[in-house]
N, C-alpha and C positions, 0 to 999 in steps of 0.2 A: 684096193685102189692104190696104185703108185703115189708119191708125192708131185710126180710132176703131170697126173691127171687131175684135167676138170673137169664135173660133171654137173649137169643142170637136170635139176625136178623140176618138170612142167605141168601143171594141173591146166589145160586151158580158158576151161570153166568146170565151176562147182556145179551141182546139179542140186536138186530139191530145196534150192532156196529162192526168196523171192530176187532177181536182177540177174545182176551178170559182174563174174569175180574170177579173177585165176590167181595163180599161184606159181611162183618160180622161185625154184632155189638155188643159189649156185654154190658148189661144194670145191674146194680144192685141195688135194690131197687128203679126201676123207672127212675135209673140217669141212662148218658152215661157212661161207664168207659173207652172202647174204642172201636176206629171204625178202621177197615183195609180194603186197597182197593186194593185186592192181583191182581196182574195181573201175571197169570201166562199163557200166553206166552212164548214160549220156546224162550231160549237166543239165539239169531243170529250171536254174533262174528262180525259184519262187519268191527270194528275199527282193529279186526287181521287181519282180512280177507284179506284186504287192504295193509298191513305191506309188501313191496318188491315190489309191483307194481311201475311200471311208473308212473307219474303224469295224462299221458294222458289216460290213463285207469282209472280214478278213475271216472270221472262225469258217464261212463256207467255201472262202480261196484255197486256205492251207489246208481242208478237210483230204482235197485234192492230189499233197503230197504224200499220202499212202493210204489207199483201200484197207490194207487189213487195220493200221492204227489211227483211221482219221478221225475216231473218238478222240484217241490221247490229244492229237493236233488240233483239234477245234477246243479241245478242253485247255491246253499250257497258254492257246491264244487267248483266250478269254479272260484269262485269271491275269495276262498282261497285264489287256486293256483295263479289265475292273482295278486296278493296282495303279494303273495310274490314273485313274478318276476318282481313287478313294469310297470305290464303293464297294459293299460288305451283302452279301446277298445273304439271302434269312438260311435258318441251318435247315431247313427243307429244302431248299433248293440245293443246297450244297449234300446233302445225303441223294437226291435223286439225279444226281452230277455224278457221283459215287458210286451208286447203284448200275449207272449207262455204261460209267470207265469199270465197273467188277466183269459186266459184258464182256468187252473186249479181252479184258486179260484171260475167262475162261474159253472166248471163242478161239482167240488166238495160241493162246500154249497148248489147246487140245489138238489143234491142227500142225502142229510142229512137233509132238511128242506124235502123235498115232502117226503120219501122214508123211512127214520127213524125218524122224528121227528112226522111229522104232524099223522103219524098212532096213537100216544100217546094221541091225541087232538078229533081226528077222530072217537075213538073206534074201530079201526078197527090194530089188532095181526100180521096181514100178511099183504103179498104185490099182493097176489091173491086178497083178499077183496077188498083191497084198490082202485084197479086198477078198481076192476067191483065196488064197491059203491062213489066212488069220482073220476070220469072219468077224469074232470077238471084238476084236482089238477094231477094225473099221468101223462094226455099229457103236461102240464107245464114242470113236471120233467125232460118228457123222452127229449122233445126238446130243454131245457137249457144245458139238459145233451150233447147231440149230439153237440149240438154248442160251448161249451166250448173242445168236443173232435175233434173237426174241428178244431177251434183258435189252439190246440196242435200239431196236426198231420200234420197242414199247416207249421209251424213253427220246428216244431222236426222230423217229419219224419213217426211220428207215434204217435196214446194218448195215450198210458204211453210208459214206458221206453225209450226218445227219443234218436235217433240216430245224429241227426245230429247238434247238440252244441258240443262244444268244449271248451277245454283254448285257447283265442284269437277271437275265432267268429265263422262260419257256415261252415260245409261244403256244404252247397247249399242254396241259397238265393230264398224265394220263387218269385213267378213271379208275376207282377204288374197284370194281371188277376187274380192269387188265394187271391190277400189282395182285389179287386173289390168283388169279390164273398165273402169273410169274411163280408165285411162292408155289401153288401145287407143280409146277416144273420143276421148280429149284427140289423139293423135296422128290419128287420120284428121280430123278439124276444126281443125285449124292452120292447114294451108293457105286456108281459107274466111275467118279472121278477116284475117290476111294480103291473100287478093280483096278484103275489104269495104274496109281501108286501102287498098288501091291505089287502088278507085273511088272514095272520098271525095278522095283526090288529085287525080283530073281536075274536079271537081266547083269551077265557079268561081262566087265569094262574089258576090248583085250588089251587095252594098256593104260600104265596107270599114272606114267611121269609127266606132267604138264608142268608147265611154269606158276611159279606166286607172284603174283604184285597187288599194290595194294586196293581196295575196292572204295568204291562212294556210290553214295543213295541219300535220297532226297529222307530226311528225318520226319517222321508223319506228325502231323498238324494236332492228331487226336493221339489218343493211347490204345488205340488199334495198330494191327495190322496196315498200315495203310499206303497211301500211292499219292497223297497227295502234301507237299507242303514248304516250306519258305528256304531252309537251310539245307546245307548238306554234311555229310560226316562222312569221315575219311579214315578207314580202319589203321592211318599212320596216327589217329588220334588229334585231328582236327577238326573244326565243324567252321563252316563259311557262308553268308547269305546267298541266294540262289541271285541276286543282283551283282555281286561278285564273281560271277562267271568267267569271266574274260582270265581275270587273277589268278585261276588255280585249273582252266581249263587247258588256258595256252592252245587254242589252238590252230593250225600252222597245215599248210601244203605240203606235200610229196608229189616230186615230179614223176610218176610213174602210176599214179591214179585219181580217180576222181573224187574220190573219197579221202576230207583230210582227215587228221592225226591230233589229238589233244589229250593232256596227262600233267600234272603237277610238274615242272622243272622236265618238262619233255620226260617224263616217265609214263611208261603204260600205266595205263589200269582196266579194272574189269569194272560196267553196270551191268544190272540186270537181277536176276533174280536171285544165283549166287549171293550177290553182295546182299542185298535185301535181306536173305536169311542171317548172314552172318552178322549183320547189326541187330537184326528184330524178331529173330525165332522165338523169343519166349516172351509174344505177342500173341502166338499163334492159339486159335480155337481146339479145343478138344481133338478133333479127327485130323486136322492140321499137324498136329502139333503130336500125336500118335505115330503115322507117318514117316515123321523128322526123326523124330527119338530110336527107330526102329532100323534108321537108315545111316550111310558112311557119312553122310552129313552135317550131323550130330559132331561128328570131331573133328569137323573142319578138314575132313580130306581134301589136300591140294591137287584135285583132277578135275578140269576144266567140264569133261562129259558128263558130268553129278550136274550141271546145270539142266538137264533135260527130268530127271530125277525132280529137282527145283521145284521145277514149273509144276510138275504134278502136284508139289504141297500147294503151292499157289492157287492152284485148280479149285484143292479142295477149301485151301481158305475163304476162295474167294467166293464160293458156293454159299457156304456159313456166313460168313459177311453180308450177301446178299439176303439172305432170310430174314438177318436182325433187322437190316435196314427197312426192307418192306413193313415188316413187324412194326416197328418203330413207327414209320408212316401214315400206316393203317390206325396206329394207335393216336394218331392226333390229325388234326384238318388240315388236309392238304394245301398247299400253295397254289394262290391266286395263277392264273396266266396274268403274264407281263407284256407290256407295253415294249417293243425293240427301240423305241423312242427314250424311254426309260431313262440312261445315261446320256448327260451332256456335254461336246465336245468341251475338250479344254487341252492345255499346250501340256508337253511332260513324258517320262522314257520310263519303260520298267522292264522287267524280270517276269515271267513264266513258267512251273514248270510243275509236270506231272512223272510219275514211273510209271514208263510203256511196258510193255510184255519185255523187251528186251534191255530198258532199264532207263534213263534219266531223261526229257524231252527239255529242253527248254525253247521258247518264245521270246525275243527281245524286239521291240515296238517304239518305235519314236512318232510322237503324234504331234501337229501344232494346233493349234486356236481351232480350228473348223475343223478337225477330226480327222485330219488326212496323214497318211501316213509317211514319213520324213526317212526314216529308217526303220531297217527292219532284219533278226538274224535267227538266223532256226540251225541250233545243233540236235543232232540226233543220238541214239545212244550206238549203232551201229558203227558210225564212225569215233564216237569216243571207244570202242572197242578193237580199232583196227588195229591200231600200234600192237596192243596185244595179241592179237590173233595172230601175229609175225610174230611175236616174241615164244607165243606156245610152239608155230608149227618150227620155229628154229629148235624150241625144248623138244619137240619130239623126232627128230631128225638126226638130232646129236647121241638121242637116247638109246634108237631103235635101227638106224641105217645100217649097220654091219653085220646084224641080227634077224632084221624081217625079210624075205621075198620083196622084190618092188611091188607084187598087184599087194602084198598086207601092208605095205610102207603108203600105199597110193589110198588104202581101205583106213590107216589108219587119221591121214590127213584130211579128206573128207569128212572121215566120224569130227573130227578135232571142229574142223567149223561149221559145220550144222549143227554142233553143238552149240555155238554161242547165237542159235538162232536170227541170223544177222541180217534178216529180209524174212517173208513169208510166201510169197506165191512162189511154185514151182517153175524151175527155169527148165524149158525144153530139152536140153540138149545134154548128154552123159559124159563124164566124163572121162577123158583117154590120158595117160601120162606119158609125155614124153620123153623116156631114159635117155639123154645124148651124150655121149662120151664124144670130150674135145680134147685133144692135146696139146700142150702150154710147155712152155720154157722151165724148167726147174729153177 
């Protein structure tokens, strides 16, 4: 390419993730000049939406702003509201809180590792091919899938949008026969999460240069492996209350999508499961933690597609996790159902927050005297992870542009963000790159 050419990378959408994202790079004379990671997704309003409701209406409003994670969002909302009512739910409730959220994360990263990840590694565009050329690998999917939707529907009432959580605790306590029957699932599908780490093991990256910046995850409450809890840390070697949001999240508009931007002093960062590991891997249970040790991950390789890798320890963590819990359960008297009346209105704003499959949720709630809601603000981890996801696809553009073919350059960008799992449901539509060459003033 001359210096006095410019040329644009157009992804016009991503495919195999959940919404709708493109991608445009403009190059001139060879350099990046800039990358956009337009998500345009239509705007949802849920932080209006919300505005006047009762408190007790909210964990099943926001369940509404994602099918695959409306665990995590019925769960960051709750721990609000109970946060600014000062109420402390017994540790049974708060283990079978845990139990629901280990559901999602193994129903969720199963369906993004088999389903949209591995087609990338596979050759294989669809999920017809997949299914009839990698038999294995689909029935892994579809039964980690089923059994993290079982952990849910036993516990909520239903897999997505659960019913029966609350502020305060359940309205129905499942029955010491349905957690017998979880635990014999959780033990014949061990071994399967286990296969799917092995094969993501053999499974080689074709490239390996991504960007570093720094990661944060929520610091677990317990001395587990965990997903749930008050502060956060910041592998620059910070740690900050999750009330403290605003201070270190910063985050801010981009006119070019819908999706905004948030990072320490406007710097990127990565959530999600990466980060997770790298604050809390040697948390990790036996088969977890075998896995890890086995894997590039281990040394902190800086390549963004080891997040897919991740999730698989994740998988199996949270397989193991789920066992003790029930275990646990089982071994003492379950929790009463509760009353949804239970909590009484009172004036007061807090902080919320859970790690989703794809990494930090928070909930912020402003309530007055009668329970109604005054304010209200929901960050996701998908948009704390956009800035970055522009900062990798600029690393790998700069890396590989003079080197690859456009369809490997077009193959390696795709891989790049489906890797950080940045939505879940399949988006219809495939994607085509638009090579244009424009000519420009030198």
């Amino acid at each position: 390419m001359s210096k006095s050419e410019r040329k644009i990378i157009e992804i016009p959408e991503i495919s195999r993730v959940e919404g709708h994202a493109a991608i445009i790079v403009d190059l001139d004379g060879g350099k990046v000049s800039s990358v956009k990671l337009d998500v345009f997704e239509g705007t949802r309003f849920f932080e209006r939406i919300v505005l006047g409701h009762h408190f007790s209406e909210i964990p099943h409003i926001t369940s509404r702003v994602c099918a695959i994670c409306s665990t995590g969002h019925v769960l960051a909302a709750i721990f609000a509201i109970e946060r600014i009512h000062g109420f402390q739910p017994p540790p049974s409730v708060t283990l079978l809180r845990e139990l629901m959220h280990l559901g999602m994360i193994i129903e969720s990263h199963a369906t993004h590792v088999c389903a949209l990840a591995l087609p990338d590694f596979l050759g294989t565009g669809d999920l017809l091919t997949f299914a009839t050329e990698h038999a294995a690998e689909f029935q892994i999917w579809n039964k980690l899938r089923n059994l993290g939707s079982a952990i849910q529907t036993c516990i909520g009432g239903r897999p997505f949008h659960p019913v029966n959580l609350h502020p305060g605790g359940f309205s129905r306590i499942p029955a010491r026969e349905q957690l017998l029957a979880l635990l014999k699932s959780l033990e014949a599908e061990s071994q399967l999460a286990i296969e799917l780490g092995e094969r993501l093991l053999e499974i080689k990256v074709p490239f390996d240069k991504t960007c570093t910046t720094p990661f944060l995850a929520l610091q677990p409450e317990t001395t587990n492996y965990g997903f749930f809890g008050d502060s956060v840390i910041s592998s620059e070697g910070w740690t900050a209350s999750i009330q403290e949001y605003r201070s270190y999240l910063m985050e801010h508009t981009v006119p070019y999508s819908h999706a905004k931007h948030s990072g320490p002093g406007g710097k990127p960062v990565m959530v999600g499961s990466l980060a997770r590991l790298h604050f809390f891997s040697d948390r990790l249970q036996a088969e977890a933690a075998s896995l890890y040790r086995k894997s590039p991950l281990k040394t902190q390789a800086p390549n963004t597609v080891l997040n897919n890798l991740a999730q698989c320890v994740e998988i199996i963590e949270a397989i193991s996790r789920s066992k003790n819990i029930i275990a646990e359960l089982l071994a003492n008297e379950l929790p009463m159902q509760t009353d949804a009346n239970i909590i009484r209105p009172m004036a007061g704003a807090a902080v919320g927050a859970v790690e989703c499959p794809r990494g930090t949720l928070y909930h912020f709630y402003e309530i007055d005297a009668q329970g109604k809601i005054l304010a209200a603000d929901m960050i996701t981890p998908s948009a704390q992870n956009a800035a970055r996801i522009e900062h990798d696809i600029r690393t790998v553009v700069e890396e590989y542009y003079n080197n690859a073919a456009e369809h490997e350059l077009q193959s390696y960008l795709e891989t790049l963000v489906r890797a950080y799992d940045p939505c879940n449901t399949c988006a219809t539509h495939m994607v085509k790159v638009n090579f244009e060459k424009k000519g420009c003033n030198s």
